[in-house]
Each structure stands twice: as C-alpha cells, then as structure tokens.
GUROTI-127211 format. One record per residue (C-alpha): chain; residue number from 1; x, y, z; residue in three letters. Coordinates in nm, 3 decimals, padded with zeros to 5 digits, always signed. Layout:
<atoms>
<A NUM <X Y Z> ALA>
...
</atoms>
This chain:
<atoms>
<A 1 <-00.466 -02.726 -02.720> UNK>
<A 2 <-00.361 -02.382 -02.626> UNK>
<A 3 <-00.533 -02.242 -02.330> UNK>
<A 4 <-00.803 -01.991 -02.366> UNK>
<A 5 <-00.701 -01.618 -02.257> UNK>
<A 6 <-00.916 -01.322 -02.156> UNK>
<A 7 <-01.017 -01.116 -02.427> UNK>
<A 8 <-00.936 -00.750 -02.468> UNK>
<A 9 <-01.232 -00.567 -02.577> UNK>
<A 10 <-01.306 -00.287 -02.276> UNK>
<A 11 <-01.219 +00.046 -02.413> UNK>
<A 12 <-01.215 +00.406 -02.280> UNK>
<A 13 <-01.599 +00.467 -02.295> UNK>
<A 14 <-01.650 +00.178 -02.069> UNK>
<A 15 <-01.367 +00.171 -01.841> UNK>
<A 16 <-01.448 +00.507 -01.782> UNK>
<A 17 <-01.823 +00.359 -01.701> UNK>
<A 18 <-01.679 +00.104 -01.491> UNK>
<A 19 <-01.538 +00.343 -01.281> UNK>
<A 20 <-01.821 +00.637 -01.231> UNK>
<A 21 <-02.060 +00.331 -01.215> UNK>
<A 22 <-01.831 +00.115 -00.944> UNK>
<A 23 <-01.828 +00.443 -00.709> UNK>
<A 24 <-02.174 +00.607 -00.752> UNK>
<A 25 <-02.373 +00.326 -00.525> UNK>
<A 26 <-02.652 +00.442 -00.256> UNK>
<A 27 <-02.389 +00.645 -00.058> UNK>
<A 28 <-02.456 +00.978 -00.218> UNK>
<A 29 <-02.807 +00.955 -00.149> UNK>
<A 30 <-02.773 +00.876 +00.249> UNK>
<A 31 <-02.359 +01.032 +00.306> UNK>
<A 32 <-02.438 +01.379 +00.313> UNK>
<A 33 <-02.642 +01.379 +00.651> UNK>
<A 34 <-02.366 +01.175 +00.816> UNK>
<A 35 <-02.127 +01.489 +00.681> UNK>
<A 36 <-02.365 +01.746 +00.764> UNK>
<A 37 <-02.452 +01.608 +01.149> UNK>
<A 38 <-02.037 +01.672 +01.198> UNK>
<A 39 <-01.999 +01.993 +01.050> UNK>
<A 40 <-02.225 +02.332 +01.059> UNK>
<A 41 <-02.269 +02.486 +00.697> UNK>
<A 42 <-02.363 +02.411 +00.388> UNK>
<A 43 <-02.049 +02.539 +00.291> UNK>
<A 44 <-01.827 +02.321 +00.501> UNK>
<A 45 <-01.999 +02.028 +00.385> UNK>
<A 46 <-01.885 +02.142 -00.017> UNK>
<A 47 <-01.577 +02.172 +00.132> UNK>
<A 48 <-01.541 +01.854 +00.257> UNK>
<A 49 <-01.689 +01.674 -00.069> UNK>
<A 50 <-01.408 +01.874 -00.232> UNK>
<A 51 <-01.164 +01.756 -00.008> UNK>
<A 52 <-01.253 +01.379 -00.021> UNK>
<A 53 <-01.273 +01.446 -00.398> UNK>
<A 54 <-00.932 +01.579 -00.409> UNK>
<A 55 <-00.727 +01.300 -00.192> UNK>
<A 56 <-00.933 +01.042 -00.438> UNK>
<A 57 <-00.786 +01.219 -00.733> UNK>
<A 58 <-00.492 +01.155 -00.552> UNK>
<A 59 <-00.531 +00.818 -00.500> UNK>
<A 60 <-00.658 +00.736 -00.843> UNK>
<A 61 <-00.329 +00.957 -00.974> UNK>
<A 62 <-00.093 +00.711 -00.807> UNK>
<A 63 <-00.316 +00.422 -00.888> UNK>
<A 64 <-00.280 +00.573 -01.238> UNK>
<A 65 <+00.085 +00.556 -01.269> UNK>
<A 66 <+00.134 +00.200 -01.170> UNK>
<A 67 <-00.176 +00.119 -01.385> UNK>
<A 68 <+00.107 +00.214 -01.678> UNK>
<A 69 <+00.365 +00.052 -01.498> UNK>
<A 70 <+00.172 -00.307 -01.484> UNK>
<A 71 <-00.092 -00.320 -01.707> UNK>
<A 72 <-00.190 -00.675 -01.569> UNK>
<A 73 <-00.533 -00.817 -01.466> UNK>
<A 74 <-00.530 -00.821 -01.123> UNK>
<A 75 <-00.527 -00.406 -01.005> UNK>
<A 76 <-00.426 -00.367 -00.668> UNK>
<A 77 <-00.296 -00.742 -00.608> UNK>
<A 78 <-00.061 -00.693 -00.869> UNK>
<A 79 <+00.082 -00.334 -00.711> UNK>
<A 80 <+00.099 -00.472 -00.381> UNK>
<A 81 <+00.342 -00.758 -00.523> UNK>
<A 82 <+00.536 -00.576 -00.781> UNK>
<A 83 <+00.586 -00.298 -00.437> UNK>
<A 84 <+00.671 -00.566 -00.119> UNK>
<A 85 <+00.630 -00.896 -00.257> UNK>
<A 86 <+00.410 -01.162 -00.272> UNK>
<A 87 <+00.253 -01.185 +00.052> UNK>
<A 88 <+00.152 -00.851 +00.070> UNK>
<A 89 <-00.052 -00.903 -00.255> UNK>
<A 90 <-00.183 -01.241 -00.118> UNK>
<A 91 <-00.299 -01.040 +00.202> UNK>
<A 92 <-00.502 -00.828 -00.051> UNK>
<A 93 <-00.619 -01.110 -00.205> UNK>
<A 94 <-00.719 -01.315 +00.101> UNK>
<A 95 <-00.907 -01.086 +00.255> UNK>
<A 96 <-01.098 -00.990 -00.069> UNK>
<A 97 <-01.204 -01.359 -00.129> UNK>
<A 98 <-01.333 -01.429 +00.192> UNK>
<A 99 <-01.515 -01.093 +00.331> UNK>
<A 100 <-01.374 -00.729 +00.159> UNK>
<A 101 <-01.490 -00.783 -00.166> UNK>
<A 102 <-01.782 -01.062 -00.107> UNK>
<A 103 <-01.876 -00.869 +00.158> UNK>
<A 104 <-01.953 -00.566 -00.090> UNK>
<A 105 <-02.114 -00.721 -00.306> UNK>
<A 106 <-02.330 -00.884 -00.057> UNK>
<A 107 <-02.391 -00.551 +00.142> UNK>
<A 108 <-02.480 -00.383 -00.267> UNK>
<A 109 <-02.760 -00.649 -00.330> UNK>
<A 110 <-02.892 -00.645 -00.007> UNK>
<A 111 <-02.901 -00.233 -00.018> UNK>
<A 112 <-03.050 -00.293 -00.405> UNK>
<A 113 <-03.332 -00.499 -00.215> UNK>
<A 114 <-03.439 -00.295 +00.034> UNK>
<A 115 <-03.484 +00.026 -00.233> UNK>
<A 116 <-03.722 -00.299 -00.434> UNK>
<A 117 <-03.888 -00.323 -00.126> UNK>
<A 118 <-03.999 +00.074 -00.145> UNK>
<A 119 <-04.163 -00.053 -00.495> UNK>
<A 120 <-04.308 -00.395 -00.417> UNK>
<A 121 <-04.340 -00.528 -00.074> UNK>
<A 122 <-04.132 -00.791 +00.053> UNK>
<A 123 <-04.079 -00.972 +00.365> UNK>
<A 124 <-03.710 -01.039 +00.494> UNK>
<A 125 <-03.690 -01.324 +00.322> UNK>
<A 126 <-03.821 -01.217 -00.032> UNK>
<A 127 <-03.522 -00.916 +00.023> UNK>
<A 128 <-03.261 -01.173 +00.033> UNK>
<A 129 <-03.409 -01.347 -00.261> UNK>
<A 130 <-03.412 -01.043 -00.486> UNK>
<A 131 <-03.029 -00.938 -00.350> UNK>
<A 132 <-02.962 -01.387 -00.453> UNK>
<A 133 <-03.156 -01.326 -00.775> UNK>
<A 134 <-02.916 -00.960 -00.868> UNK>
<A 135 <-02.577 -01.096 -00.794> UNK>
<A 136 <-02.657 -01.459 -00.997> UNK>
<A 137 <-02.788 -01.210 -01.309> UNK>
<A 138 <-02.537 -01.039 -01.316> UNK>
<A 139 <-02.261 -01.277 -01.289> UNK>
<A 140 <-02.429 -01.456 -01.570> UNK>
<A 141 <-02.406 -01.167 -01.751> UNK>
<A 142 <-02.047 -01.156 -01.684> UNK>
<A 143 <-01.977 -01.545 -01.729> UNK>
<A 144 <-02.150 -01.468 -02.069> UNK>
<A 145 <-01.856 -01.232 -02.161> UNK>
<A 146 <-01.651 -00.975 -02.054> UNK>
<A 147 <-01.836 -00.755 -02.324> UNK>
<A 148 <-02.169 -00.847 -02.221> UNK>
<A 149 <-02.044 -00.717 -01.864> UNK>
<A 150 <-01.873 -00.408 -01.920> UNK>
<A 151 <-02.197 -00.350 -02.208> UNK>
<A 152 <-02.434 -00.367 -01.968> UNK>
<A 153 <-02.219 -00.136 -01.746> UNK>
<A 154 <-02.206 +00.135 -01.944> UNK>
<A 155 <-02.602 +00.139 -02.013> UNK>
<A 156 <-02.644 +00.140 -01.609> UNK>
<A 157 <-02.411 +00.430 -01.577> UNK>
<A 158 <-02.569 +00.620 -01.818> UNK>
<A 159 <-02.905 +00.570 -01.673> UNK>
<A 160 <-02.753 +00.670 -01.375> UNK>
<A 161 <-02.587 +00.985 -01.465> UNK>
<A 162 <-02.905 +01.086 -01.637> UNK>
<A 163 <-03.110 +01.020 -01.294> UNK>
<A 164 <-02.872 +01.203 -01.111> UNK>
<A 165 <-02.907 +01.527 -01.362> UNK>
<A 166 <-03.250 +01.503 -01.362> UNK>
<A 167 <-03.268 +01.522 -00.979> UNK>
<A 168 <-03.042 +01.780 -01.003> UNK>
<A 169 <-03.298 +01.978 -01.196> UNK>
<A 170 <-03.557 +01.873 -01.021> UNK>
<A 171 <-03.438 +02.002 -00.671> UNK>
<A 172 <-03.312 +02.329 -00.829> UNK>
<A 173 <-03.661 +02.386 -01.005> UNK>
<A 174 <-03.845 +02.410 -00.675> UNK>
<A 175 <-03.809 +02.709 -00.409> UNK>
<A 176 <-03.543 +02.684 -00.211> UNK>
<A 177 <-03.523 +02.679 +00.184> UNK>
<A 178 <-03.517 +02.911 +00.409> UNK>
<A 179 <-03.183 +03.043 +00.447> UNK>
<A 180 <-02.926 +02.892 +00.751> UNK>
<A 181 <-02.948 +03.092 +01.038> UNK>
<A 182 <-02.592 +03.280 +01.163> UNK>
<A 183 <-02.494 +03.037 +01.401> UNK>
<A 184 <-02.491 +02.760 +01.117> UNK>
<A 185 <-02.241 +02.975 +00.952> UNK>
<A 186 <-01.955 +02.944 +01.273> UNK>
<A 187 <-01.629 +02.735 +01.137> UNK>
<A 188 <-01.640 +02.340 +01.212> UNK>
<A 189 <-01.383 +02.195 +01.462> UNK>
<A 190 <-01.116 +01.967 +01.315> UNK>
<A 191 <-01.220 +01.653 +01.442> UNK>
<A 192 <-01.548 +01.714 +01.276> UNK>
<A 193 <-01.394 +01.847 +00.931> UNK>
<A 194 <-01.187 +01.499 +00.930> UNK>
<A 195 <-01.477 +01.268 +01.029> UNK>
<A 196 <-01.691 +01.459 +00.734> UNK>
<A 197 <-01.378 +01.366 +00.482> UNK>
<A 198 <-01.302 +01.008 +00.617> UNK>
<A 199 <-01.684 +00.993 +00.500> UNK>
<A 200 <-01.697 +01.127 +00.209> UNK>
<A 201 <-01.358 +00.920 +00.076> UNK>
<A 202 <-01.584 +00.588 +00.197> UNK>
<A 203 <-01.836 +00.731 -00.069> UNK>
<A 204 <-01.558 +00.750 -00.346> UNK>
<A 205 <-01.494 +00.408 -00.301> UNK>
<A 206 <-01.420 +00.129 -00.541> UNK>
<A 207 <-01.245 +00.368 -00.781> UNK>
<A 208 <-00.963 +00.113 -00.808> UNK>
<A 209 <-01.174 -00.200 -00.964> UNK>
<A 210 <-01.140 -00.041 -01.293> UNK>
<A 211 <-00.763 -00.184 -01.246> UNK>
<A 212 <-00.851 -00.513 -01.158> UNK>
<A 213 <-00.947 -00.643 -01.550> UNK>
<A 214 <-00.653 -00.470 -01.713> UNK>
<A 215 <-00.616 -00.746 -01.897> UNK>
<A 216 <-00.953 -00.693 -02.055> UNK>
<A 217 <-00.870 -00.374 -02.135> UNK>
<A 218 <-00.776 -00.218 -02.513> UNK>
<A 219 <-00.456 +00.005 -02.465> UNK>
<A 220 <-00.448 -00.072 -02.092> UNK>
<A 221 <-00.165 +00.147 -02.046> UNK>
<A 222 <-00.347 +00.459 -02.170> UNK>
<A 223 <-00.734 +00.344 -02.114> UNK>
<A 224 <-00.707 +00.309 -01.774> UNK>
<A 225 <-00.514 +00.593 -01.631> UNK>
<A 226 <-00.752 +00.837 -01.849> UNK>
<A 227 <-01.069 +00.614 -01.780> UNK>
<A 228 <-00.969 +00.708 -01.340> UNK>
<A 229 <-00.878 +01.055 -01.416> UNK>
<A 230 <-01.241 +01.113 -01.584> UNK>
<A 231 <-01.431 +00.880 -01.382> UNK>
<A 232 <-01.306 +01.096 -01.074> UNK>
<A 233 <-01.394 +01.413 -01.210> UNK>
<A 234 <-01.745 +01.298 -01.317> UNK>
<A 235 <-01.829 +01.140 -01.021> UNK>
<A 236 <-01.737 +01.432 -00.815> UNK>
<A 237 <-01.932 +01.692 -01.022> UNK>
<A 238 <-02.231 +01.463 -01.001> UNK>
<A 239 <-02.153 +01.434 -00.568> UNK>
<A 240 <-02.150 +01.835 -00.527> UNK>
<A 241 <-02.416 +01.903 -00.785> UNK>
<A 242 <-02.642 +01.698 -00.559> UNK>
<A 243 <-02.512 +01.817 -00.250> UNK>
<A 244 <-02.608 +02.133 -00.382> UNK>
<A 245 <-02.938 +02.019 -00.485> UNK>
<A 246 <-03.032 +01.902 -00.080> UNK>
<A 247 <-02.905 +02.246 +00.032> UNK>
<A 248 <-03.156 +02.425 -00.223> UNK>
<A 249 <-03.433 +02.212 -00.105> UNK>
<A 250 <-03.382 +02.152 +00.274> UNK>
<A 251 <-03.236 +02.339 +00.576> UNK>
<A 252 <-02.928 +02.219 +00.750> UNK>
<A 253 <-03.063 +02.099 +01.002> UNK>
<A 254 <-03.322 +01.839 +00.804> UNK>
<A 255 <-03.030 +01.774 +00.631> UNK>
<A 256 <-02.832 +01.639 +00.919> UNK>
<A 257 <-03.116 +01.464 +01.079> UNK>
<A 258 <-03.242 +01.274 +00.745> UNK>
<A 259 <-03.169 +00.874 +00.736> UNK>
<A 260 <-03.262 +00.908 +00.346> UNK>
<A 261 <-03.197 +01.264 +00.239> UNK>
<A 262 <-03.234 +01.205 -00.149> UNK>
<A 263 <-03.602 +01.102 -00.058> UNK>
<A 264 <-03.675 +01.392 +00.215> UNK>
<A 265 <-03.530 +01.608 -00.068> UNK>
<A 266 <-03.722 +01.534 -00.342> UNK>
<A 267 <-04.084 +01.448 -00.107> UNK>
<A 268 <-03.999 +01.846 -00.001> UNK>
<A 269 <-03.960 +01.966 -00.410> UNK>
<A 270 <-04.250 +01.752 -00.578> UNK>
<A 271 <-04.485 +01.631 -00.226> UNK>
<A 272 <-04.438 +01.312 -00.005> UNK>
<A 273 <-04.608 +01.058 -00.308> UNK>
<A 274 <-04.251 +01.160 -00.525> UNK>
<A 275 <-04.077 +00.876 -00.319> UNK>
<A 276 <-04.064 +00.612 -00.567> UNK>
<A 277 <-03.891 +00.840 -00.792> UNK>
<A 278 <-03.592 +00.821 -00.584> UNK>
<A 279 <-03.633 +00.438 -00.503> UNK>
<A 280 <-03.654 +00.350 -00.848> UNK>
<A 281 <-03.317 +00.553 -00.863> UNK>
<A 282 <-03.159 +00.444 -00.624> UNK>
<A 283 <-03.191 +00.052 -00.809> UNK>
<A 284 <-03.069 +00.190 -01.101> UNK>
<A 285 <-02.765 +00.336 -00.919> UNK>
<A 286 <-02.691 +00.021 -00.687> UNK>
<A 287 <-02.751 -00.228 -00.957> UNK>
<A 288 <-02.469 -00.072 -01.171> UNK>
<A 289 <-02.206 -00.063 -00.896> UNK>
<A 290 <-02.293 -00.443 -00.795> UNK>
<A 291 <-02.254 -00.502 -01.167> UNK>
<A 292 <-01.903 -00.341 -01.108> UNK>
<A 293 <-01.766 -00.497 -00.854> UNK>
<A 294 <-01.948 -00.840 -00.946> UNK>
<A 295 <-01.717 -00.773 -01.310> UNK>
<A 296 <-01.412 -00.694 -01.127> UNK>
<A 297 <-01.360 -00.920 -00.830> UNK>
<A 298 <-01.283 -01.271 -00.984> UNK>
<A 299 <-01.018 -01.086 -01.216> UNK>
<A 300 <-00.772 -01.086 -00.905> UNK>
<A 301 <-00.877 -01.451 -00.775> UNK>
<A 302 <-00.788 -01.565 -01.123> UNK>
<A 303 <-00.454 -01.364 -01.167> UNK>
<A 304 <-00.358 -01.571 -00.808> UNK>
<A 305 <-00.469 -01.850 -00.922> UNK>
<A 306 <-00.221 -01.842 -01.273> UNK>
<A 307 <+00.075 -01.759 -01.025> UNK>
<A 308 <-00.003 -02.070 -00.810> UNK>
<A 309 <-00.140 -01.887 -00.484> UNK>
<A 310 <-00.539 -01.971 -00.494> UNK>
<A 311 <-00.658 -02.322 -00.588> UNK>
<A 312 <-00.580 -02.403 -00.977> UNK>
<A 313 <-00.926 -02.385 -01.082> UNK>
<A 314 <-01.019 -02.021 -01.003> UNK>
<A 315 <-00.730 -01.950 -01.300> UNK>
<A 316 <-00.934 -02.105 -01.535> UNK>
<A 317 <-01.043 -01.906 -01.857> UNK>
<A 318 <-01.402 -02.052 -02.069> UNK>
<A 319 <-01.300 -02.196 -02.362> UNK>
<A 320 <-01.558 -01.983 -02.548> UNK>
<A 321 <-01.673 -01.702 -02.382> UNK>
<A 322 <-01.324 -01.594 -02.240> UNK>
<A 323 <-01.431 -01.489 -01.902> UNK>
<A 324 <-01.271 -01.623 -01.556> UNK>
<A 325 <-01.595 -01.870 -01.494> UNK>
<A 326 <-01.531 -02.057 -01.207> UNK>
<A 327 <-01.380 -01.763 -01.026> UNK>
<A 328 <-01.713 -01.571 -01.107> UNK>
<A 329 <-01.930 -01.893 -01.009> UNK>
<A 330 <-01.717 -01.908 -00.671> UNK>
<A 331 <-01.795 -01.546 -00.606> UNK>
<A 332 <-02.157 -01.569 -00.675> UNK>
<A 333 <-02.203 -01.816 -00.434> UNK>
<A 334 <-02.017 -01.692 -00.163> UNK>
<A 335 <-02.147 -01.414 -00.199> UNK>
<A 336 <-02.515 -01.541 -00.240> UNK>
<A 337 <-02.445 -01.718 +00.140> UNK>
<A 338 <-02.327 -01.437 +00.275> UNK>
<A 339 <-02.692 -01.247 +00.182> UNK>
<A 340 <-02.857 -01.599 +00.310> UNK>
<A 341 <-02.676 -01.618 +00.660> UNK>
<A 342 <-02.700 -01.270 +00.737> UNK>
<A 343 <-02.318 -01.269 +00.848> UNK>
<A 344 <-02.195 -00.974 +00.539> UNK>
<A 345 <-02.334 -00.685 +00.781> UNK>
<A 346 <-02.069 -00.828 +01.117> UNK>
<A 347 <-01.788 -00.930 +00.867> UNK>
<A 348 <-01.795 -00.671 +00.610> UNK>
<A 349 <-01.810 -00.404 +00.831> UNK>
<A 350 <-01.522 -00.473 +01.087> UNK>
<A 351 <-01.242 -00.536 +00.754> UNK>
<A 352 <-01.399 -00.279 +00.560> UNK>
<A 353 <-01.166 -00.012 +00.643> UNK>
<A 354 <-00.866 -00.246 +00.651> UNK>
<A 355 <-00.894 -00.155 +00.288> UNK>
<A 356 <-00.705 +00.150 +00.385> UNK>
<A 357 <-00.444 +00.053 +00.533> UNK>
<A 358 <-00.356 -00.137 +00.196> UNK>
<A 359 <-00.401 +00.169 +00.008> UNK>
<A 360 <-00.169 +00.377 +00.237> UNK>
<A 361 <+00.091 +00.063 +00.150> UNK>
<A 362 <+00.025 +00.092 -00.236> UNK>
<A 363 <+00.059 +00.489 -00.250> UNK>
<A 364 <+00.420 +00.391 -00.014> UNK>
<A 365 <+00.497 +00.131 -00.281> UNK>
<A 366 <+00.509 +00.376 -00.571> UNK>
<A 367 <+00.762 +00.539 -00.382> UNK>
<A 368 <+00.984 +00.237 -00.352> UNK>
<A 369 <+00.932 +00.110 -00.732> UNK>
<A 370 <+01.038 +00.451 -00.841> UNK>
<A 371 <+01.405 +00.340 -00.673> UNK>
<A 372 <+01.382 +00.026 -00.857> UNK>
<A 373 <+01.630 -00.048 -01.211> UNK>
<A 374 <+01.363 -00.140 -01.494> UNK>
<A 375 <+01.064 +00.062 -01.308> UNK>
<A 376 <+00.917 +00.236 -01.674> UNK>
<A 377 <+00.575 +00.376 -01.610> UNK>
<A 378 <+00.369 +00.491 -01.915> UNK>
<A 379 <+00.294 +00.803 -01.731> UNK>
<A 380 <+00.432 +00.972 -01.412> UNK>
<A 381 <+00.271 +01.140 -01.136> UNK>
<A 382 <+00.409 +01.491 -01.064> UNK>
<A 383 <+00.540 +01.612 -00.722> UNK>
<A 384 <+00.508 +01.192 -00.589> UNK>
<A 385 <+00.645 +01.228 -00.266> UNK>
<A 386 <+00.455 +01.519 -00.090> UNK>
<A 387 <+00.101 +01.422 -00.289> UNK>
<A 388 <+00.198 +01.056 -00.194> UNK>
<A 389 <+00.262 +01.082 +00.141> UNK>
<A 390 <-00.061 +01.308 +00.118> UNK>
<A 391 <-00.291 +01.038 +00.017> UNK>
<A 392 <-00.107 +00.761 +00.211> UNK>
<A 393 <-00.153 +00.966 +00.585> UNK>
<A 394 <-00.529 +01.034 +00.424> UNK>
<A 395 <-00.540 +00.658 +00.407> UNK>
<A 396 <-00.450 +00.560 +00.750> UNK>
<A 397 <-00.612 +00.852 +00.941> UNK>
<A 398 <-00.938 +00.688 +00.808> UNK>
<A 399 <-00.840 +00.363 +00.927> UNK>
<A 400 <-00.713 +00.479 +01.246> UNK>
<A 401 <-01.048 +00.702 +01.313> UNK>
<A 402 <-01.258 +00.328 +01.245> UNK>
<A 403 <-01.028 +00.182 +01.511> UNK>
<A 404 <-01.053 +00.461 +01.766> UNK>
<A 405 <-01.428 +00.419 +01.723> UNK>
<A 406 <-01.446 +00.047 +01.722> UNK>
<A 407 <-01.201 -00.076 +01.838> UNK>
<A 408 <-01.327 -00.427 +01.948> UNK>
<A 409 <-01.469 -00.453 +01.587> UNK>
<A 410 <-01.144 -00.321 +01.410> UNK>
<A 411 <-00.982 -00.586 +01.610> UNK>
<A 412 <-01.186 -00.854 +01.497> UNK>
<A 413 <-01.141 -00.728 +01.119> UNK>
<A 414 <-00.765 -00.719 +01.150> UNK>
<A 415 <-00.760 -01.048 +01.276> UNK>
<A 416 <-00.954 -01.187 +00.966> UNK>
<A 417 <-00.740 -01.008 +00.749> UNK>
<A 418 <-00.422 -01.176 +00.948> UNK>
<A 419 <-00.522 -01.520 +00.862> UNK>
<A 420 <-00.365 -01.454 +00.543> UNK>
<A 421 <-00.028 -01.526 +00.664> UNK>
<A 422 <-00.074 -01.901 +00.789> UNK>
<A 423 <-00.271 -01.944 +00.471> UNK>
<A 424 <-00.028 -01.775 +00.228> UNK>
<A 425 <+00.280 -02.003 +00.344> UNK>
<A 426 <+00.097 -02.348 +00.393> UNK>
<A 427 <-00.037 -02.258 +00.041> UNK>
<A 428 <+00.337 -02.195 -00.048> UNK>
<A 429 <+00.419 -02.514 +00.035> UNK>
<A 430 <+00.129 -02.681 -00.121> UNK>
<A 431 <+00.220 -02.506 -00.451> UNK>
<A 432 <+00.610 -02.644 -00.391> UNK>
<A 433 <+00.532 -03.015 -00.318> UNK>
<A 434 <+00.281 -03.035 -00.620> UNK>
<A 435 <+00.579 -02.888 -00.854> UNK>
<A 436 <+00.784 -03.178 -00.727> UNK>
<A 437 <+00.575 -03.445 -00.819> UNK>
</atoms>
C-alpha cells in the first residue's frame, strides 16, 4: 500500500489568513506601552511601528524568495538546510520541538486563559485547564484535516480583523485627549528608538509559519510569497490604525504607564463596564494565532522525521484524514505539560529570541544559495544584498539587546538551543546503524 501524503488544499485566501492570524496575538493590545515608555511622542511611536513593519516586510521578502525556491513542508527547517546544511536545520528543529515553538503555544493558551478569566472566574488551576482544553481543540481540529484547520483559521481571522476595525471606530468616535504637551514632542534617543523597534518586530512575529505547510499549499510557489506580502501589509495597517486609535483616546503618558492599554482605551471611550468588550477580543484574537501555530508546528517535526532526523513516527501521515497525526498528538501534549508544570514562562522566554539569530542566518543563506549552480527561485528579491544584510543586522541587534539585558537568561536559552548538536550526531548515527540492518 502506498503511503498516505499531505493533501494540498490551502489556497491564497487562507494562507493569507494563516499569516495575519499567526501574527495578530495579544501583543498589539499590551506592545504599544512598552514602545511608548522608551520613546516620547505619539509620533515616534508610528514611527517605530513603521519601522518594525518595514524590516518584517523585509524579512517576509527574503522568506518569500526561498518560499519559491523550496516549496517544501517544512518553512524555515528546510531554508536553513538547503543554506548550511543539515545541522543547521536540525538546530531549528530541535529547539522548536522541545521549547521555541511548544513554548508558544503554551505561553498563547495560557494568555487565551487569563483574557477567559476577565469573563468567567477561574482559579489558577481552572486557567490551565481552559489553556489544556484550547490547544487539545484545536489540534483535533487540525488532526481532523488540514482543511478543517486552515477553515477554521480563516473564520478566526476574520472575526479578528472585524474586532480590530470596530475598535478602531470605536476609539475614533469618542473625543479625543488632550493634546501632548511640548516636551513630549523632543526627539527620542537611539537606544530608545531601537528598544521601541526590537519590540515592535517581537509583535510581528510568527510571520514565517505560513511556510512551514507548503506542502499543504495549492500553487505553493505563488500562494505563499503573495499570501506574506499581504499578510504583512494587513497586519501592519491594522497595528498603526490602532496605535492611532490609543493616541485619540489617551495621553502619552497613560499610554506608557498602561499594563493593558486596549482596555484603558476603550474603558476611557465607552466607561470602565466596556472591559469585556476588549476581553472577549482579545480570545478571539489569541485563539486564532494558537490555532496558527498549533497548524504549523508538527509540519517541520514531520518533514525531519521523512529525512530520518526525528523518531520515524512523527513522519507519519493518517491514512484518511491526511494530516501529520502523531506529530500533532506529540505537540499537544508537550505542550499541554508545559501549561501543567508551569515551566513555558522560564524556558520559553530565555530561547525566545534565539529565534533571531536563526533568522539573521536564513536572510545570510539567501545570499549564499544565490552563488549556488541550480538555485531557480520563482521570484527574486530586488537589491538582496543591502536589504539582506538590512534585515539580517535587524535580526541580531534584537538578539544581542535580549542578551545585554539578560544575560544569565540568554545564556541559559543558548545552552538549550546547543543541545542540538550532541543530539543531531548521536541521532546521525542512530539513523546509519538502522540503514545497515
């Protein structure tokens, strides 16, 4: 019997969903004070939305052109190894497995829970039930199909969208604030400026997943460069429409002292009893990008499993639904102990911003397969090496300013990441004494 393969089936409309509903999480509606306590205008703060929007175009443009150049499942894992080899994508892969990727969605449900917990009460441990109960739905979603998944995707990210115009025009409908005094108005230092980007790019993130199901994807070559490009551009209107929105509403300096600006925002345009509205939103919002990254995740496990570098199983593809299973199964319960232990929050935020440093090495690896015989991209990025180098010193100045910050933690992070390389060559020669037999 002929093994089962995934099923193409995702087309533009909900790659496109995949990625607008991957990025827009809870960030937007908590970011902007952490941009506004480093710099001193409303305008500097657009500015630096603009920015972070800008390098993620970049980003996404590179991603882009080795999207055409290997339109494989796998995303980022597959880059990494077409660009440096093997290990490097195993690195990737390794470190997504055990705390990068699990640790997001982990860190998603538990965020999802504590916006239920505005609604309906909960104790500590009810919250971790309701972040369990999300990531098992929606991985049975996804078990139950990749079309199921992406479906139920693009009905999220339309819900979303709509809540975020409709907050839009809520904010705008009331009066506005009184107006920033001059001093607010002086230009930010640099150090500020960068720490406002390096935050905003953290609230672009997950742009890349769209990648990782490729092989999912109708017309993968086309569909998923366009789906990046628009997903970008969306997301960022919706990010500086709502930015916006806050500025109408509340003075800078609310703005910068808020732990939940969305809510101080709209409690200031509709009175304090509006705060469900942005609780219920913020559900809406986080359950669509766990459903994301919940969809995309297993995708890589199972294109390292085909090529003999994860256990055999996690390659396996349901005989009837088409979907990785056991890879999805493996991730939900991780994942699900991660919530239950507690240990996502230490883990997932020392890597976290390892992630980086692999994206400054895929933006370098474009670079090097454009010297390579046989490199045939469907499309090509114009000007590559100054908007490369661009997003790949972008990258690590990020990573460097989590390091120079927390260092002990970064440390600690890199060190998990590291592991990889013990467990990529006994695995190698695992994989070489099993062919023998």
């Amino acid at each position: 019997m002929t093994a089962p393969e995934l099923r193409r089936s995702i087309g533009i409309v909900p790659a496109t969903a995949m990625v607008v509903g991957t990025i827009i999480g809870a960030s937007i509606f908590v970011q902007p004070s952490v941009m506004s306590a480093q710099l001193a205008s409303e305008g500097a703060v657009l500015g630096a939305w603009i920015a972070a929007g800008a390098l993620t175009l970049i980003g996404v443009l590179v991603t882009a052109e080795l999207a055409s150049a290997f339109p494989r499942t796998g995303g980022v894992y597959v880059f990494l190894t077409e660009s440096f080899g093997p290990l490097a994508g195993f690195l990737w892969g390794w470190a997504m497995l055990w705390v990068m990727h699990a640790g997001i969605v982990a860190a998603i449900a538990v965020g999802c829970a504590r916006y239920v917990g505005h609604l309906v009460p909960l104790t500590d441990d009810g919250g971790r039930a309701v972040a369990i109960a999300a990531i098992v739905a929606l991985s049975a979603v996804n078990y139950l199909g990749v079309r199921a998944g992406s479906g139920l995707m693009t009905a999220l990210t339309i819900l979303k969208v709509a809540a975020v115009v409709g907050l839009v025009a809520l904010l705008f409908a009331a009066p506005g604030a009184a107006p920033a005094d001059a001093a607010a108005s002086a230009s930010p230092p640099l150090g500020g400026l960068l720490l406002a980007v390096g935050a905003g790019l953290f609230a672009f993130g997950g742009w890349h997943m769209v990648t990782y199901a490729a092989g999912e994807t109708v017309a993968a070559q086309r569909t998923i460069p366009r789906a990046l490009v628009l997903g970008t551009l969306l997301v960022t209107a919706c990010y500086l429409a709502l930015n916006a929105a806050y500025f109408h509403v509340l003075p800078q300096q609310l703005i910068a002292a808020s732990r939940s600006v969305a809510a101080d925002a709209v409690a200031a345009a509709a009175g304090p009893g509006a705060g469900g509205v942005v609780a219920g939103i913020v559900v809406v919002s986080t359950l669509g990008a766990l459903n994301g990254v919940v969809l995309a995740g297993p995708r890589v496990y199972l294109a390292m499993a085909q090529e003999r570098r994860l256990p055999a199983p996690l390659g396996a593809v349901h005989q009837r639904f088409r979907t990785p299973h056991v890879a999805i199964a493996v991730q939900a319960l991780w994942a699900s102990l991660l919530v239950l232990t507690g240990s996502y929050e230490a883990l997932f935020g020392r890597v976290i911003y390892t992630e980086w440093l692999f994206f400054a090495a895929m933006a370098i690896g474009l670079l090097r397969l454009r010297a390579v015989p046989g490199y045939a991209p469907g499309w090509r990025l114009p000007f590559a090496l100054p908007l490369t180098l661009l997003f790949a010193a972008a990258a690590l100045a990020v990573a460097v300013t989590h390091i120079a910050t927390r260092p002990l933690d970064s440390a600690a992070g890199l060190a998990i990441v590291l592991t990889g390389f013990p467990a990529y060559f006994l695995w190698a020669r695992h994989a070489r004494r099993s062919e023998r037999r």
